[in-house]
N, CA, C and O atoms as a CHARMM CRD file, in Angstrom:
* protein
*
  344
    1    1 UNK  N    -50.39500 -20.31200 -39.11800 PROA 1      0.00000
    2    1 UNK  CA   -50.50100 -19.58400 -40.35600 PROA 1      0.00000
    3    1 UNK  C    -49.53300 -18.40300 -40.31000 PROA 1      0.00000
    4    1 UNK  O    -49.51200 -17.73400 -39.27700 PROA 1      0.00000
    5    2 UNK  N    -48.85000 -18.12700 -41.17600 PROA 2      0.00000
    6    2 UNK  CA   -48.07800 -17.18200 -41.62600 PROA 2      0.00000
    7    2 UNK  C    -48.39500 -16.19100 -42.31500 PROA 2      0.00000
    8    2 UNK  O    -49.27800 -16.48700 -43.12000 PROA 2      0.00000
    9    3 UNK  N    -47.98100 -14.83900 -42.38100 PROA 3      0.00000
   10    3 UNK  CA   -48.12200 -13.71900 -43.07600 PROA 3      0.00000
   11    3 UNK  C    -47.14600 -13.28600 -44.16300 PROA 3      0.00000
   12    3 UNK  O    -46.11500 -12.93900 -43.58700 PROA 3      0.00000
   13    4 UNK  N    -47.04400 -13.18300 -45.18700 PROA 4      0.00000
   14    4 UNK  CA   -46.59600 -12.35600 -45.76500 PROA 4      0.00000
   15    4 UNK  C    -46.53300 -11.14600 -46.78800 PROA 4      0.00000
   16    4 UNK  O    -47.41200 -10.99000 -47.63500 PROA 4      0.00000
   17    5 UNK  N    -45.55600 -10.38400 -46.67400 PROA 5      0.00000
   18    5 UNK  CA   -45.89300  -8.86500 -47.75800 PROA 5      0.00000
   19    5 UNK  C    -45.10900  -9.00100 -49.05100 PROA 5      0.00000
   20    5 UNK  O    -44.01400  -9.45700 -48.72400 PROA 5      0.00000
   21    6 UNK  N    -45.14000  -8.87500 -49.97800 PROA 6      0.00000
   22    6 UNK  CA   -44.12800  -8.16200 -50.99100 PROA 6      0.00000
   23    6 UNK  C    -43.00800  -7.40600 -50.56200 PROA 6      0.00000
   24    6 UNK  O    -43.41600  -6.59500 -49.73200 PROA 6      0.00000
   25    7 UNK  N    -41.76000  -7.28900 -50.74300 PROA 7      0.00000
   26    7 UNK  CA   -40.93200  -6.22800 -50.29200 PROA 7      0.00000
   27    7 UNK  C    -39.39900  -6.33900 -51.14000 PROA 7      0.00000
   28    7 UNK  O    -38.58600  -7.26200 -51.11600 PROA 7      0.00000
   29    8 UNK  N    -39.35400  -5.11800 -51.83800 PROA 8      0.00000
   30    8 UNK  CA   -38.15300  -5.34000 -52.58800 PROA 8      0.00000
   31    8 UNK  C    -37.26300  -4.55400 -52.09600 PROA 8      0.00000
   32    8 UNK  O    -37.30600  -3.33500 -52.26000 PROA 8      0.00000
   33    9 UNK  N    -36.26700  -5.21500 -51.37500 PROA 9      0.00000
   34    9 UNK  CA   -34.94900  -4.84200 -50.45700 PROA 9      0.00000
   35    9 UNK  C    -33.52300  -4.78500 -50.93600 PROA 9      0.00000
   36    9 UNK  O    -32.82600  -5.73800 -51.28700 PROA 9      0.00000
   37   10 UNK  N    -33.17800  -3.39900 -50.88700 PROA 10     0.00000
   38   10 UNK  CA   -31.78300  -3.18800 -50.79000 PROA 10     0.00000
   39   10 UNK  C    -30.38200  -3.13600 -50.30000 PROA 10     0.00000
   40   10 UNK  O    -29.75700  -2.16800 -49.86700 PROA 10     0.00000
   41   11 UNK  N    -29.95400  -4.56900 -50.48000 PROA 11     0.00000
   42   11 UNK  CA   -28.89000  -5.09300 -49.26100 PROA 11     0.00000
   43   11 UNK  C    -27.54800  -4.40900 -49.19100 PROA 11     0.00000
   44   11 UNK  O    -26.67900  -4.64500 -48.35100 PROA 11     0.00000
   45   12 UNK  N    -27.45300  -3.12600 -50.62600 PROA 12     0.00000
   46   12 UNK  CA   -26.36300  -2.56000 -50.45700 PROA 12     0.00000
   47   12 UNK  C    -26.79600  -1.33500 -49.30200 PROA 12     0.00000
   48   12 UNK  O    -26.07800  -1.14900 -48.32000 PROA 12     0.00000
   49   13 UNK  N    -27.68700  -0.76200 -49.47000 PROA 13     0.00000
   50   13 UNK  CA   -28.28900   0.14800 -48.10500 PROA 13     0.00000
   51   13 UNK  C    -28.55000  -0.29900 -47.14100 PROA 13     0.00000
   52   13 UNK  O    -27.99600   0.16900 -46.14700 PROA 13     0.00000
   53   14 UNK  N    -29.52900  -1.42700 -46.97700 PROA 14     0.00000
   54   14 UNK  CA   -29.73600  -2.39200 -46.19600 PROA 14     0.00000
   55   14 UNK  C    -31.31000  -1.50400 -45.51600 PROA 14     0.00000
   56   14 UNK  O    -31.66900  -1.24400 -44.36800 PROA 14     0.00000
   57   15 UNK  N    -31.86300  -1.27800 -46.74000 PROA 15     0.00000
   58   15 UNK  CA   -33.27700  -0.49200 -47.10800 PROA 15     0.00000
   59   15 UNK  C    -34.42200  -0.74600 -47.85300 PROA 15     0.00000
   60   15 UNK  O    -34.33300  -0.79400 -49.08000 PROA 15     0.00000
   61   16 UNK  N    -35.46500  -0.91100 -47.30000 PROA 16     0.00000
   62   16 UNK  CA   -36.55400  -1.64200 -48.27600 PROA 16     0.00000
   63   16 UNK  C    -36.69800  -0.45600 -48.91900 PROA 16     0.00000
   64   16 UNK  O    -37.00200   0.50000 -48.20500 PROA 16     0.00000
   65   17 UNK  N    -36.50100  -0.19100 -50.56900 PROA 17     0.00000
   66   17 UNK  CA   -37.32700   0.24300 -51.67200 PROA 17     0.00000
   67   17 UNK  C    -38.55500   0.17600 -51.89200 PROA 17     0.00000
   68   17 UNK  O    -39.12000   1.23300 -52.17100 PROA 17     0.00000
   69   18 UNK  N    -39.41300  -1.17900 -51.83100 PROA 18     0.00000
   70   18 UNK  CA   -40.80700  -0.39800 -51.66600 PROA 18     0.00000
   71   18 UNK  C    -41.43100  -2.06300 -51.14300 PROA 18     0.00000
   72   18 UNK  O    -40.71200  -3.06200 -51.10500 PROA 18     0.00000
   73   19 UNK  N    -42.86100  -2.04000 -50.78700 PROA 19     0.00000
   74   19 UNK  CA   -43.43300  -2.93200 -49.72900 PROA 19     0.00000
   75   19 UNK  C    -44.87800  -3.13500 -50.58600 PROA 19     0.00000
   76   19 UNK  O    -45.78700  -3.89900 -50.26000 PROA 19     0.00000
   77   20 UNK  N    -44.83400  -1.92100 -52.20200 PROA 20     0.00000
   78   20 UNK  CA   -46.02500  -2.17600 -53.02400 PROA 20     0.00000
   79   20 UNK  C    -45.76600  -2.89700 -54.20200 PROA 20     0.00000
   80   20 UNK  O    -45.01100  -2.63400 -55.13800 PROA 20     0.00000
   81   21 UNK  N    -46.70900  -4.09400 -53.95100 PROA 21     0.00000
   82   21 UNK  CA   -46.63800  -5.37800 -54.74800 PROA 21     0.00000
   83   21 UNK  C    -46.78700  -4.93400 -56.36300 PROA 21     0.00000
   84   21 UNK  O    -46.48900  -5.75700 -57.22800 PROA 21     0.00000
   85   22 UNK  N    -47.16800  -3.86400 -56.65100 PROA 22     0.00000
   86   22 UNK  CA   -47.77800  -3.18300 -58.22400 PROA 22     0.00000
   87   22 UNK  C    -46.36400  -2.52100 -58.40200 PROA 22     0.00000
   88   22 UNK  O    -45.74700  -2.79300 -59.43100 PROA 22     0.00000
   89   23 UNK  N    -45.88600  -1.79800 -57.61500 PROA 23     0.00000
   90   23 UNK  CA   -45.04400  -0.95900 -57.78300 PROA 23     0.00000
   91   23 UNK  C    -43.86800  -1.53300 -58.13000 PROA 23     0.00000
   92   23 UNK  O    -43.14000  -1.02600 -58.98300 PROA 23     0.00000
   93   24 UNK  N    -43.48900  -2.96900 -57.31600 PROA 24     0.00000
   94   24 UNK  CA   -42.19300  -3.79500 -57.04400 PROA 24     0.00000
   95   24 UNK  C    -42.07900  -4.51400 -58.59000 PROA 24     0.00000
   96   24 UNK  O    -40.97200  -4.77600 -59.05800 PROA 24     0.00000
   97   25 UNK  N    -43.83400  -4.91900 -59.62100 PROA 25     0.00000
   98   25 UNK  CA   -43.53400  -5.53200 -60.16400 PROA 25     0.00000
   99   25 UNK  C    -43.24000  -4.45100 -61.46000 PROA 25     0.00000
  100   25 UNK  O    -42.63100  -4.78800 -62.47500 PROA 25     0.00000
  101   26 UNK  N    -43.80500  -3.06500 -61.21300 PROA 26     0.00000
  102   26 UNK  CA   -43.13400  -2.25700 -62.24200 PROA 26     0.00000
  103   26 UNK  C    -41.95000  -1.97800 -62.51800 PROA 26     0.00000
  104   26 UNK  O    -41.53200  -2.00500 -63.67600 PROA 26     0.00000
  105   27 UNK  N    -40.97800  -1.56000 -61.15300 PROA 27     0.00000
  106   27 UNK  CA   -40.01000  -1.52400 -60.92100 PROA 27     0.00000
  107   27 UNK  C    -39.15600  -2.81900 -61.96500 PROA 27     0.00000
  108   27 UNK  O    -38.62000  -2.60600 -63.05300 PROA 27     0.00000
  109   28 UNK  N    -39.25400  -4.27700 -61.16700 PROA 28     0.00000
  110   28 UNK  CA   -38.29900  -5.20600 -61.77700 PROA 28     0.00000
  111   28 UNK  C    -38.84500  -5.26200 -63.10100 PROA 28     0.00000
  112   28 UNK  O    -37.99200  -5.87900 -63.73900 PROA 28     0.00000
  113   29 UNK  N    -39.97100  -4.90800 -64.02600 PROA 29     0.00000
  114   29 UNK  CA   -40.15300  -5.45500 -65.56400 PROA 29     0.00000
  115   29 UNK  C    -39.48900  -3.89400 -66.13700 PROA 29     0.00000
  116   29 UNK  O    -39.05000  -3.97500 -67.28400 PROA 29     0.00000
  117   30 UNK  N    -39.36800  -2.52900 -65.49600 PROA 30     0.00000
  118   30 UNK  CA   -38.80300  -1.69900 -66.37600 PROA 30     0.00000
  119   30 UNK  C    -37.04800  -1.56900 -65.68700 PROA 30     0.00000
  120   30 UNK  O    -36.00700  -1.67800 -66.33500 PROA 30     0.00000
  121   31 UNK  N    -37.15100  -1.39200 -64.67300 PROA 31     0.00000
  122   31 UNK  CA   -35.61700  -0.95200 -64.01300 PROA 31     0.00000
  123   31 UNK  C    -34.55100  -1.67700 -63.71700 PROA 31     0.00000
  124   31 UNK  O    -33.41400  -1.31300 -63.41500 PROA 31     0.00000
  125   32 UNK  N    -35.17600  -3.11900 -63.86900 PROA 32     0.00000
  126   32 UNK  CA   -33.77700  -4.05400 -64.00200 PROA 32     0.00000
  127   32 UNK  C    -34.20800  -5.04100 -64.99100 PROA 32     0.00000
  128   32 UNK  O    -33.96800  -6.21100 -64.69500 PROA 32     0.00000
  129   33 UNK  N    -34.81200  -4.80700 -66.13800 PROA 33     0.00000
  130   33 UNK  CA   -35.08900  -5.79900 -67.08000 PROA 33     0.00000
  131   33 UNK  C    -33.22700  -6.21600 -67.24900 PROA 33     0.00000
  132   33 UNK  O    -32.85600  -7.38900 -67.25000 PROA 33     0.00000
  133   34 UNK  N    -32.28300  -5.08300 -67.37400 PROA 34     0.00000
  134   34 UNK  CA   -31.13200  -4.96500 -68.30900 PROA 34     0.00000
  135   34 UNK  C    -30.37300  -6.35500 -67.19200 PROA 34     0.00000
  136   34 UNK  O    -29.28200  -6.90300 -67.34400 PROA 34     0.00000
  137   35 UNK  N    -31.11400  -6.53300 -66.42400 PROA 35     0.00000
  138   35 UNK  CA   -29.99100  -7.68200 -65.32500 PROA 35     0.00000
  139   35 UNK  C    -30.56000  -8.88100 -65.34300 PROA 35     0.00000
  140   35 UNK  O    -30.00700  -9.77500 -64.70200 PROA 35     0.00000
  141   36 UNK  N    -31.81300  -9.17300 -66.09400 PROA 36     0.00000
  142   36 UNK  CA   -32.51300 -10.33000 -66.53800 PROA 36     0.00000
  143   36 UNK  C    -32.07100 -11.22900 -67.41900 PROA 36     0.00000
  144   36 UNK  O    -31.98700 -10.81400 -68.57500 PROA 36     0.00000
  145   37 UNK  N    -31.66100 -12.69700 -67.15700 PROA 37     0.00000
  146   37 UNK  CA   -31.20100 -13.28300 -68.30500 PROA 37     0.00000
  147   37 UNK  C    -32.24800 -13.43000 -69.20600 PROA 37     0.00000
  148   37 UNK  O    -31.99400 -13.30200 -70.40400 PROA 37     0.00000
  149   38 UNK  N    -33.29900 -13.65900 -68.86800 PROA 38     0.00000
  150   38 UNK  CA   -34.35500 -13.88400 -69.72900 PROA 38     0.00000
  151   38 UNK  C    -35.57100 -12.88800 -69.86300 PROA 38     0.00000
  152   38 UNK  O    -36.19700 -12.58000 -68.84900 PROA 38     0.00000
  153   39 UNK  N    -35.81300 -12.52900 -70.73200 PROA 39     0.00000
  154   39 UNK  CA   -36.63600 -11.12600 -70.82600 PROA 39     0.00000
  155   39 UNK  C    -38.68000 -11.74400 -70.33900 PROA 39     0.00000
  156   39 UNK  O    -39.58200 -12.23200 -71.01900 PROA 39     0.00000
  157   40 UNK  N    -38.62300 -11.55800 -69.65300 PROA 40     0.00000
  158   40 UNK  CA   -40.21600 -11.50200 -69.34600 PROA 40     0.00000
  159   40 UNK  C    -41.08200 -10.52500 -68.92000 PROA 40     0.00000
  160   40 UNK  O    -40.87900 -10.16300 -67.76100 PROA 40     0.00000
  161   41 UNK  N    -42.02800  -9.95900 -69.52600 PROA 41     0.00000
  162   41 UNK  CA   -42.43900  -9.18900 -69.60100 PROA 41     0.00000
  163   41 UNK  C    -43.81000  -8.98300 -68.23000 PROA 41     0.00000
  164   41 UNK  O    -44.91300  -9.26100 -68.69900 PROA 41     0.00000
  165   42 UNK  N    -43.86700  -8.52400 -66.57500 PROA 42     0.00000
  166   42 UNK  CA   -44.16200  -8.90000 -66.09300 PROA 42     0.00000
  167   42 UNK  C    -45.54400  -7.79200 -66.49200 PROA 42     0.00000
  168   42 UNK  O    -46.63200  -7.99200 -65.95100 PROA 42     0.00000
  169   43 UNK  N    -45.40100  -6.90900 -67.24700 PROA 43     0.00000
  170   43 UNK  CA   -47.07300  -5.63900 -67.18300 PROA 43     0.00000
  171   43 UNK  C    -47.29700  -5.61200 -68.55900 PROA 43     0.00000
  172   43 UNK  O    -47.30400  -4.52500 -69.13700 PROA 43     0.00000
  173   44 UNK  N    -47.47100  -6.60100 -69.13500 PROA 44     0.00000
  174   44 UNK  CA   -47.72300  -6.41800 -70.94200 PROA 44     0.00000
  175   44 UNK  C    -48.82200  -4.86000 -70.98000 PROA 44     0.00000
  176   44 UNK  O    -49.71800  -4.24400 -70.40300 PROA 44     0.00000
  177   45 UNK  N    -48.01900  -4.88500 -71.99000 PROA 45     0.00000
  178   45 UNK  CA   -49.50700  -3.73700 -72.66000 PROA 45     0.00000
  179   45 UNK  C    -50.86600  -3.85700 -72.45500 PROA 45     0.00000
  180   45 UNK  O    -51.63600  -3.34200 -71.64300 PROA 45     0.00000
  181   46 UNK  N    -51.07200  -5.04400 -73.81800 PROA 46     0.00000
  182   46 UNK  CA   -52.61900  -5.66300 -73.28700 PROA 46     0.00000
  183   46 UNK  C    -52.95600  -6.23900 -72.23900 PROA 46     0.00000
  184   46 UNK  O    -54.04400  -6.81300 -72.17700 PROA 46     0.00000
  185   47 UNK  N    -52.19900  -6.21000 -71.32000 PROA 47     0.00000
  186   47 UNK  CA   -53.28500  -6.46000 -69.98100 PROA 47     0.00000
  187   47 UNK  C    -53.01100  -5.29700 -68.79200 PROA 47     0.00000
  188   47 UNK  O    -53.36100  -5.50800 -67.63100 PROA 47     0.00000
  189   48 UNK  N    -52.37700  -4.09700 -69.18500 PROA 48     0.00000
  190   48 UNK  CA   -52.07100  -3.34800 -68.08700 PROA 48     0.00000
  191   48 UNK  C    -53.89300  -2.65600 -67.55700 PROA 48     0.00000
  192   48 UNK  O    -54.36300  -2.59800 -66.42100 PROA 48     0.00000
  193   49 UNK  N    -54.43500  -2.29300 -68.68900 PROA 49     0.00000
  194   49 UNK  CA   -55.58200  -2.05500 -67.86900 PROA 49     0.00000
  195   49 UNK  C    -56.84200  -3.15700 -66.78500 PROA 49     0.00000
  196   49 UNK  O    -57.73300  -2.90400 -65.97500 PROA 49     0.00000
  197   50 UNK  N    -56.36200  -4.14700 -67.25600 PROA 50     0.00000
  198   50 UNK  CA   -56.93500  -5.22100 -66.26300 PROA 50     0.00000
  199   50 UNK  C    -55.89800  -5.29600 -65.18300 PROA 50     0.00000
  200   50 UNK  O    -56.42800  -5.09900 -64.08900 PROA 50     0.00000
  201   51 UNK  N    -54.92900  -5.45700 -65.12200 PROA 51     0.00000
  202   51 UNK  CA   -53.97200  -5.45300 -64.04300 PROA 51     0.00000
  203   51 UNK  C    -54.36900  -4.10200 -62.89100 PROA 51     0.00000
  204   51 UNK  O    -54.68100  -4.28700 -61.71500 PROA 51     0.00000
  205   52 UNK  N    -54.28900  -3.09500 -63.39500 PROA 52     0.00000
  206   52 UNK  CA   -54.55500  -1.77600 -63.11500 PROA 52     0.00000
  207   52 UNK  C    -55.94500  -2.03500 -62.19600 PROA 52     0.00000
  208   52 UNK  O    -56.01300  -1.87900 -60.97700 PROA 52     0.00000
  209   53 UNK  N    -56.74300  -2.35300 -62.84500 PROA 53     0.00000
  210   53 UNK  CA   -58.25000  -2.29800 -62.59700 PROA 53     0.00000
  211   53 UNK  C    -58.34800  -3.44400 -61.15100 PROA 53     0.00000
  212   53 UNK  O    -58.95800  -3.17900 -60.11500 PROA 53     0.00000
  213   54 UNK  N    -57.76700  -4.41900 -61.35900 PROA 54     0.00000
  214   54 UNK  CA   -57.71400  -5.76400 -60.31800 PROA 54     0.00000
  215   54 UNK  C    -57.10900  -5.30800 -58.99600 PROA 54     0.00000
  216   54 UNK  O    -57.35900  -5.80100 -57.89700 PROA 54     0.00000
  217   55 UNK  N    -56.11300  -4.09800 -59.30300 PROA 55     0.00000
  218   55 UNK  CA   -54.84400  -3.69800 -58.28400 PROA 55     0.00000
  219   55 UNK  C    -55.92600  -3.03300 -57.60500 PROA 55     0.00000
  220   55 UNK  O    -56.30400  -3.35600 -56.47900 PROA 55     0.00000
  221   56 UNK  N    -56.52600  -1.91100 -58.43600 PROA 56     0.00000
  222   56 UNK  CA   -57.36400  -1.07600 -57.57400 PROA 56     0.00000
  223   56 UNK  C    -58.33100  -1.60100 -56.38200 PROA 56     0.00000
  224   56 UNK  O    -58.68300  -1.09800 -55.31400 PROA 56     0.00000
  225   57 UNK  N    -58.60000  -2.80000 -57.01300 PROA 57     0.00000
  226   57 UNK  CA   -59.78200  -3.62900 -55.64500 PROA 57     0.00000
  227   57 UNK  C    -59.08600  -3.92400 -54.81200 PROA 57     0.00000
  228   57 UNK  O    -59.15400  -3.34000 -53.73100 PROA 57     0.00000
  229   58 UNK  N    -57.85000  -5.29700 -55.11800 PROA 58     0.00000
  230   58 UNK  CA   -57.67200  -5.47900 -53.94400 PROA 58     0.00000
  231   58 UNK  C    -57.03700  -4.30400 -52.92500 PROA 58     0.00000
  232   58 UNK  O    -57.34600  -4.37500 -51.73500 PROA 58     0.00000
  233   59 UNK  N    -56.05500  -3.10700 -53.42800 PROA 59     0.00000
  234   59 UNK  CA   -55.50000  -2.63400 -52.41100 PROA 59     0.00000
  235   59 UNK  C    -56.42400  -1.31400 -51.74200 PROA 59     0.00000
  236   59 UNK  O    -56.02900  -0.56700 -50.84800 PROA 59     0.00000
  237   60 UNK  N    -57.46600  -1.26900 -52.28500 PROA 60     0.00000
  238   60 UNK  CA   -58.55200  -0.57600 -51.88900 PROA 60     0.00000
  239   60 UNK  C    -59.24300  -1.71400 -50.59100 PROA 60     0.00000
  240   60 UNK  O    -59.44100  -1.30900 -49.44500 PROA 60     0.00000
  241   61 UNK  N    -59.48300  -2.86600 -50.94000 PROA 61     0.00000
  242   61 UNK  CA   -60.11200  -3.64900 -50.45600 PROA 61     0.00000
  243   61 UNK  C    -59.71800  -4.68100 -49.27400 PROA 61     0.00000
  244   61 UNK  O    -60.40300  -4.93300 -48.28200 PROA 61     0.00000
  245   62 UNK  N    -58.50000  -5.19900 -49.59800 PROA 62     0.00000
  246   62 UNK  CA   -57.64200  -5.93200 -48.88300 PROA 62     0.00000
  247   62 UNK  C    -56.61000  -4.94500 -48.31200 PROA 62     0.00000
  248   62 UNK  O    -56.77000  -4.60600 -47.14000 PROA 62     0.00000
  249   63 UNK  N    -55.35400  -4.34000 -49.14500 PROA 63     0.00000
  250   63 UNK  CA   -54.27700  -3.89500 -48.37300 PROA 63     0.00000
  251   63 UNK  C    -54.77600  -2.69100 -47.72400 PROA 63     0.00000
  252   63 UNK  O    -54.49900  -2.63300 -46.52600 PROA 63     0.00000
  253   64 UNK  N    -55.63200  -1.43500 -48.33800 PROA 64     0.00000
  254   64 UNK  CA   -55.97700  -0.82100 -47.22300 PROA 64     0.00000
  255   64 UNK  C    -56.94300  -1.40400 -46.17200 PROA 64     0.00000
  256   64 UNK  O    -57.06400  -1.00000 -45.01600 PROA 64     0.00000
  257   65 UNK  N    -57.41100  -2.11300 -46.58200 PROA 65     0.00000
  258   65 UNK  CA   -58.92200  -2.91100 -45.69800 PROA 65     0.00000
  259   65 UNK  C    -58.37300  -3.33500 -43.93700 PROA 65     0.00000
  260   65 UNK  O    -58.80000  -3.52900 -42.79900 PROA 65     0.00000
  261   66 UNK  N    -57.34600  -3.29700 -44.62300 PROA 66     0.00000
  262   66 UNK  CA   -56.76900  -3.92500 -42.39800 PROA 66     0.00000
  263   66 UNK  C    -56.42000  -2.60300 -42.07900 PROA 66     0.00000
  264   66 UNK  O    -56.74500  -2.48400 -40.89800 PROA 66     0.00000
  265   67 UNK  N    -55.85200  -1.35100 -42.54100 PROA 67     0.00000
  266   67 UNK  CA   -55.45000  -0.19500 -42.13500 PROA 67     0.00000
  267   67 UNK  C    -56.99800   0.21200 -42.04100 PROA 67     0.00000
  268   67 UNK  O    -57.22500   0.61200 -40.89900 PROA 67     0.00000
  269   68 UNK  N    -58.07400   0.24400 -42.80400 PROA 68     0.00000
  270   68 UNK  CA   -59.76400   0.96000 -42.54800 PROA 68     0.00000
  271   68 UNK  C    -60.48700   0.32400 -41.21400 PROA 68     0.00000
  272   68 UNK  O    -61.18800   1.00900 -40.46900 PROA 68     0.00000
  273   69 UNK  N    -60.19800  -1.21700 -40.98900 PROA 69     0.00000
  274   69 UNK  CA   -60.57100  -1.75800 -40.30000 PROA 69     0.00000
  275   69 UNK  C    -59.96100  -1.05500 -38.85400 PROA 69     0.00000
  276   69 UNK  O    -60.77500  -0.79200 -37.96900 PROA 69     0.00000
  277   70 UNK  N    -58.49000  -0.75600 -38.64000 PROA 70     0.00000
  278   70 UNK  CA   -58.00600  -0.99100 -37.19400 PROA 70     0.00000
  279   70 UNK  C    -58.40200   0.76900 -36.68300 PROA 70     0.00000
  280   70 UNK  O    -58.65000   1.19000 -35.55300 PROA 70     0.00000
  281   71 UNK  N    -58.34200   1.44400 -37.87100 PROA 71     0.00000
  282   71 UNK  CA   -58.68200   3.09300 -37.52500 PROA 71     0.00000
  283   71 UNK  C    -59.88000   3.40400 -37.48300 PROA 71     0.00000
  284   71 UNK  O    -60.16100   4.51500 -37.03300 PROA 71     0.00000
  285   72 UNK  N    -61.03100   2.43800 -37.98000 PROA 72     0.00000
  286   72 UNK  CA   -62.68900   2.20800 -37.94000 PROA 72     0.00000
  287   72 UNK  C    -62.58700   3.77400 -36.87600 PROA 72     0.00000
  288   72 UNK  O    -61.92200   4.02900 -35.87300 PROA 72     0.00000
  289   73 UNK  N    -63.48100   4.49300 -37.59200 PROA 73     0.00000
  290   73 UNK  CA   -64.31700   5.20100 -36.54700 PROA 73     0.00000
  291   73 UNK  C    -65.55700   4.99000 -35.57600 PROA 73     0.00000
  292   73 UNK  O    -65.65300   5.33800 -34.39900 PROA 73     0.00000
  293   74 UNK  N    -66.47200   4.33400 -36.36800 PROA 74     0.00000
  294   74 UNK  CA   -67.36700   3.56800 -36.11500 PROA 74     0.00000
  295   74 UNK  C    -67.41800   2.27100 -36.16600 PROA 74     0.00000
  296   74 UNK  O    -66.58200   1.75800 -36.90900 PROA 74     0.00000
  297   75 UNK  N    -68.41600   1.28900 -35.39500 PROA 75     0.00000
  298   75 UNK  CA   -68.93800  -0.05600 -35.98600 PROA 75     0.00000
  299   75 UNK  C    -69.22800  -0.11900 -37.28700 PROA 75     0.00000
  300   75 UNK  O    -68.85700  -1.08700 -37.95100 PROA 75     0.00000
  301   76 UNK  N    -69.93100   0.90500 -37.83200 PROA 76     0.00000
  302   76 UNK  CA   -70.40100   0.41000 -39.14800 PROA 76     0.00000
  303   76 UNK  C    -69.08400   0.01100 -39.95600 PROA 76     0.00000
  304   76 UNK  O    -68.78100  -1.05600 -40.49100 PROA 76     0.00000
  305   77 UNK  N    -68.13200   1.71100 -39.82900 PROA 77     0.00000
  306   77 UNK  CA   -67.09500   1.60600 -40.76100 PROA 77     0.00000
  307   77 UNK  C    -66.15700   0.54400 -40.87900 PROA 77     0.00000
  308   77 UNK  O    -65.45000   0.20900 -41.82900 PROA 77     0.00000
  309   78 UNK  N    -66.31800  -0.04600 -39.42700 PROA 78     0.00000
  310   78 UNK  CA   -65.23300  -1.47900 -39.11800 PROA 78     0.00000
  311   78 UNK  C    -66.04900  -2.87500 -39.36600 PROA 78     0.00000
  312   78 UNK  O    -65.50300  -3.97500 -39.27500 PROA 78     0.00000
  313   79 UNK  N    -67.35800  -2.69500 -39.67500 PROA 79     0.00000
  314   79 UNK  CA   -67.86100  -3.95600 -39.65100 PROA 79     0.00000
  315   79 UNK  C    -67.85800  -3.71400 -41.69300 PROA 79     0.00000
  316   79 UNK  O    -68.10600  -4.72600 -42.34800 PROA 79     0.00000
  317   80 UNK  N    -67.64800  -2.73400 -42.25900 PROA 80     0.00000
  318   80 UNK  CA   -68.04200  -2.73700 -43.66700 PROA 80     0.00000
  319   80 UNK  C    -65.98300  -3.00800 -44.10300 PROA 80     0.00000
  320   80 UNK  O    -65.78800  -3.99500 -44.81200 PROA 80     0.00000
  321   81 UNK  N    -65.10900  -2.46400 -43.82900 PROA 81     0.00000
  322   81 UNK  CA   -63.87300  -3.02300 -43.80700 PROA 81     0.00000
  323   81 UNK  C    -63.27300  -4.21400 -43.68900 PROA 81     0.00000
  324   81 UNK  O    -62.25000  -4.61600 -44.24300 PROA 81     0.00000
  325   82 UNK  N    -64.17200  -4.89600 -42.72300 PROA 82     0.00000
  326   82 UNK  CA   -63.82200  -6.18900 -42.29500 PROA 82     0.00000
  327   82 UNK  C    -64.48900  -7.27400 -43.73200 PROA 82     0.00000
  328   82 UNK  O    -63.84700  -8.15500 -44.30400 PROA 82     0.00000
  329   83 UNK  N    -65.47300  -6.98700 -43.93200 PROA 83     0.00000
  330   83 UNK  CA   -66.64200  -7.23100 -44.78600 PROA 83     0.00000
  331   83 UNK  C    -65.92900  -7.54800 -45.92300 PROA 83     0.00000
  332   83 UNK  O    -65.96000  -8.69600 -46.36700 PROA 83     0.00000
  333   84 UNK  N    -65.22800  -6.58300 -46.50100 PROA 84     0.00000
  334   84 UNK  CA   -64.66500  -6.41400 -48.25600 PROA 84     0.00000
  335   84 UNK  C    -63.26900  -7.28100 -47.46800 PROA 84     0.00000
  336   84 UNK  O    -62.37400  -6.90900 -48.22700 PROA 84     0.00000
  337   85 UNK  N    -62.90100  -7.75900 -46.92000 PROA 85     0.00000
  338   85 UNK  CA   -61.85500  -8.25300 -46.38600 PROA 85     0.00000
  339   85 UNK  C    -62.38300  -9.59300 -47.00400 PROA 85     0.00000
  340   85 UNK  O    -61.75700  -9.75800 -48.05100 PROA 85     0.00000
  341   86 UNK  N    -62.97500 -10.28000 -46.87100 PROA 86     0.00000
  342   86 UNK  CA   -63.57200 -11.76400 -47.11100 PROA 86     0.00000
  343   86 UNK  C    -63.94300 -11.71700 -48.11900 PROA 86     0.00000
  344   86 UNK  O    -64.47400 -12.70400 -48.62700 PROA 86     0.00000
């Protein structure tokens, strides 16, 4: 099994810009729409607050959830991290 992240990379720096999947898709629907042959709209209006709302779980839940898990202070805190992980 394989892992992977989001990561939108800059090969003229040869610098990742950013590694947040919300952020990467704001970025390409406002900051390079103008280099798009085809206009698609990746954060419509009507659904930015569900988008918003969905982002908040998982990276509350999942993307910080392995960073809550490995810094666990406690069992509890690492067994309740691991938990929202599944």
């Amino acid at each position: 099994m394989a892992a992977t992240v989001p990561v939108l990379f800059d090969k003229k720096t040869n610098t990742i810009v950013s590694n947040e999947s919300i952020e990467i898709m704001k970025m390409l629907n406002q900051e390079f729409e103008n280099l798009a042959e085809k206009k698609i709209d990746l954060y419509p209006s009507h659904l930015k607050a569900s988008i918003d709302e969905n982002y908040d779980w998982i990276y509350n839940n999942i993307s910080n959830g392995v960073y809550k898990s490995g810094f666990a202070q406690s069992q509890e805190a690492y067994t309740e991290a691991c938990t929202n992980l599944f």
